[in-house]
C-alpha positions in Angstrom: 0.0 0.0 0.0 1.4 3.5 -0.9 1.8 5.7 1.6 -1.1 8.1 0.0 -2.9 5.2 0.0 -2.1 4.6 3.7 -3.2 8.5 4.3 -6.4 8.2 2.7 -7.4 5.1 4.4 -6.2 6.9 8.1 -8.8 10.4 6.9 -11.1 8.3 6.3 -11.3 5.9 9.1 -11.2 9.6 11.9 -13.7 11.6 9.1 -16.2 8.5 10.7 -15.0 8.8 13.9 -16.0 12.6 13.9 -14.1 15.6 16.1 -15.6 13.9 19.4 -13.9 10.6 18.4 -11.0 12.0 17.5 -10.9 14.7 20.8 -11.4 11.2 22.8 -8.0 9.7 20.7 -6.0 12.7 21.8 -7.0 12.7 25.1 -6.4 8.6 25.1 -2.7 9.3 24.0 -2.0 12.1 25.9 -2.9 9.9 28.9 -0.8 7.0 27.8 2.4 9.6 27.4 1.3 10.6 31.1 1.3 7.4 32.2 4.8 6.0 30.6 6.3 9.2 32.3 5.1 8.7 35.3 5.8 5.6 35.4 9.2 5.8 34.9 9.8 9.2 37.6 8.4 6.7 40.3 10.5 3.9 39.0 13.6 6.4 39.5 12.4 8.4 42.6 11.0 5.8 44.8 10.6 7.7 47.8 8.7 10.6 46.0 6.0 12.0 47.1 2.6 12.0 45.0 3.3 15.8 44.2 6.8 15.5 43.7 6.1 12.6 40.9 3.4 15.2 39.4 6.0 17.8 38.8 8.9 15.7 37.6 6.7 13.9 35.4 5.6 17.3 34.0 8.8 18.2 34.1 9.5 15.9 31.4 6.5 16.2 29.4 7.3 19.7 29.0 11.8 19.9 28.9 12.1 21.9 26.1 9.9 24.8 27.4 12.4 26.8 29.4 9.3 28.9 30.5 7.2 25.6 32.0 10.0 24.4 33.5 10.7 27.1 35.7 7.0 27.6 36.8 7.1 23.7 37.7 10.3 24.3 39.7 8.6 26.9 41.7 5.6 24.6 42.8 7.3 22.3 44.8 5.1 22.5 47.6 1.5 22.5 46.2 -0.8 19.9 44.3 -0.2 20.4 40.7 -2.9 17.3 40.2 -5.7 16.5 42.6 -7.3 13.2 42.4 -5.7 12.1 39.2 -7.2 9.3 36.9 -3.7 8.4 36.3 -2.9 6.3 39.2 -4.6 3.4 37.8 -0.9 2.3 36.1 0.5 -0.7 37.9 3.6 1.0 38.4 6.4 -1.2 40.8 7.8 1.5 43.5 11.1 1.0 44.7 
């Protein structure tokens, strides 16, 4: 299959889906990419505290915005997430 052929095939299959389909998608992977992250700040800060793993984890999501960075260094202290749906991962703390 061409890659135009491939393309097609993709536009056609999220045209059905429709923009709440693909919203859902986004927010499906966006949460997977969360979840990897996360996964791997608890795997190498076992001690960390549930806030602390929310701001490293953003911390990585966001590394190349030298602006989000430095707001996430200066929340330390407070709850960037509250009750997170994230914490469903089976994630082995250390």
């Amino acid at each position: 299959m061409s890659s135009s052929l491939v393309e097609e095939a993709y536009f056609e299959a999220w045209g059905k889906a429709g923009g709440p389909g693909r919203v859902r998608r986004a927010f499906s992977l966006s949460k997977s990419v969360w979840r990897v992250l996360e996964c791997q700040v608890r795997n190498n800060h076992a001690g960390a505290s549930d806030a602390d793993v929310a701001r490293l984890t953003a911390s990585r999501l966001y590394f190349s915005n030298p602006g989000t960075r430095q707001l996430l260094e200066g929340v330390r202290d407070e709850s960037m997430i509250g009750d997170s749906d994230f914490q469903e991962m089976n994630c082995k703390r250390k």
